[in-house]
C-alpha positions in Angstrom: 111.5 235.4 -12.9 113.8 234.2 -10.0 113.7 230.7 -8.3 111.5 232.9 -5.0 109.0 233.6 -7.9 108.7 230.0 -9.0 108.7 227.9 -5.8 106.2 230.5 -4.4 104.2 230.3 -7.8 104.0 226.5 -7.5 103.4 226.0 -3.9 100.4 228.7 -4.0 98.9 227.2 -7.0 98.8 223.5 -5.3 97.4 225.2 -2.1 94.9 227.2 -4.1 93.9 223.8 -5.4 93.6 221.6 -2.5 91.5 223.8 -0.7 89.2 223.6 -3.9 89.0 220.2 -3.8 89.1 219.4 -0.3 86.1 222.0 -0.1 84.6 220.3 -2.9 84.6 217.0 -1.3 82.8 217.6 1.2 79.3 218.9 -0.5 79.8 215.3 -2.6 77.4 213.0 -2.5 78.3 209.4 -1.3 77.8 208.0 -5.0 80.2 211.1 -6.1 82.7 210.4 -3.1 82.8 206.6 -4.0 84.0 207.7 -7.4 86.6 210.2 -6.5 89.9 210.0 -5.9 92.0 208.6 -3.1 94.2 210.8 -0.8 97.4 210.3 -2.5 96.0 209.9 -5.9 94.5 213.5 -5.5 98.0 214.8 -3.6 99.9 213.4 -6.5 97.3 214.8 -9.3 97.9 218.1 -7.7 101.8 217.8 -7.0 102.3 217.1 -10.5 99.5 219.1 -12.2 98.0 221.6 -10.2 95.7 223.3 -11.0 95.5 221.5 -14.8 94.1 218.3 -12.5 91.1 220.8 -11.3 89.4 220.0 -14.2 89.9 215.9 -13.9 88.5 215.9 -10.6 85.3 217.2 -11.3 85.0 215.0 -14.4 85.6 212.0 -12.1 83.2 212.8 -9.2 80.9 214.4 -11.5 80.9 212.0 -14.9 78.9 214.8 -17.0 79.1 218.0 -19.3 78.2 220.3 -16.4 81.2 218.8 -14.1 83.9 219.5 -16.8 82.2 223.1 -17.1 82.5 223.1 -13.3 86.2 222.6 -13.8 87.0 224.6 -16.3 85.2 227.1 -14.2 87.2 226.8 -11.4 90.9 226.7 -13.7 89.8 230.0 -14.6 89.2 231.1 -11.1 92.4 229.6 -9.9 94.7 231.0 -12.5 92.7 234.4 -12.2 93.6 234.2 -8.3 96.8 233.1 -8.7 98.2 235.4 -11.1 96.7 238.5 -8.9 98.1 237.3 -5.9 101.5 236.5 -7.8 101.0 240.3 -9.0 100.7 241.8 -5.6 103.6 239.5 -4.3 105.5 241.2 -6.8 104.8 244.4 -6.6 104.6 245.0 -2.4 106.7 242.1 -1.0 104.6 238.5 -0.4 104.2 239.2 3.1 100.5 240.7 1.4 100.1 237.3 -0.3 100.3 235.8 2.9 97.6 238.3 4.7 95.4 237.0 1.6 96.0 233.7 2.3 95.3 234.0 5.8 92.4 236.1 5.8 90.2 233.7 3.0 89.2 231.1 5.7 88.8 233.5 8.4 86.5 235.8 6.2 86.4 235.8 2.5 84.8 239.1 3.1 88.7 240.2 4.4 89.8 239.5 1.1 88.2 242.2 -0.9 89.7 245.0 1.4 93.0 244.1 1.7 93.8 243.6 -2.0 92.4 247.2 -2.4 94.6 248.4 -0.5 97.5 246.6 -1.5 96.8 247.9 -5.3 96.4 251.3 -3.9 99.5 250.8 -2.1 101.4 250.0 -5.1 100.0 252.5 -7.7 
């Protein structure tokens, strides 16, 4: 693994995370928003930890059983989405990564296409 692979790997995983959270804050409830983190206590959580700190959020806006399952729900997800990406980068260049990364908040729908044919690409 070269230093490309891990500054990429890092800055996709805290990207993959704020946009988790940031979409997360805003279904939140104002009892659950009271209780969640500030702005740079979440940007430092997710500097430093990312996306461990996925978990910890939830568990702070949440306070229950189902919000730590919520998290570890999401860690999954993230780690699951991160590694494919971090495959594809690898295998056809990470200009694909990018067209992933661009197409999710345009239309998630993109997403599903385009890593098909990036896998069929590369096999």
């Amino acid at each position: 693994m070269d230093a490309v692979d891990v500054v990429v790997s890092a800055v996709l995983s805290m990207v993959l995370t704020y946009t988790v959270v940031a979409c997360d804050r805003l279904r939140l409830t104002p009892a659950q928003r009271e209780r969640a983190w500030n702005s740079a206590s979440t940007a430092s959580a997710i500097f430093a930890f990312a996306p461990l700190c996925i978990v910890a959020h939830f568990w702070v806006t949440r306070r229950s059983f189902r919000g730590v399952l919520l998290g570890l729900l999401w860690l999954v997800l993230l780690v699951a989405l991160q590694t494919a990406l971090m495959l594809v980068g690898n295998s056809l260049g990470f200009l694909w990564v990018l067209a992933l990364l661009v197409a999710a908040p345009v239309a998630p729908v993109l997403i599903a296409p385009i890593l098909v044919a990036a896998l069929a690409a590369a096999a």
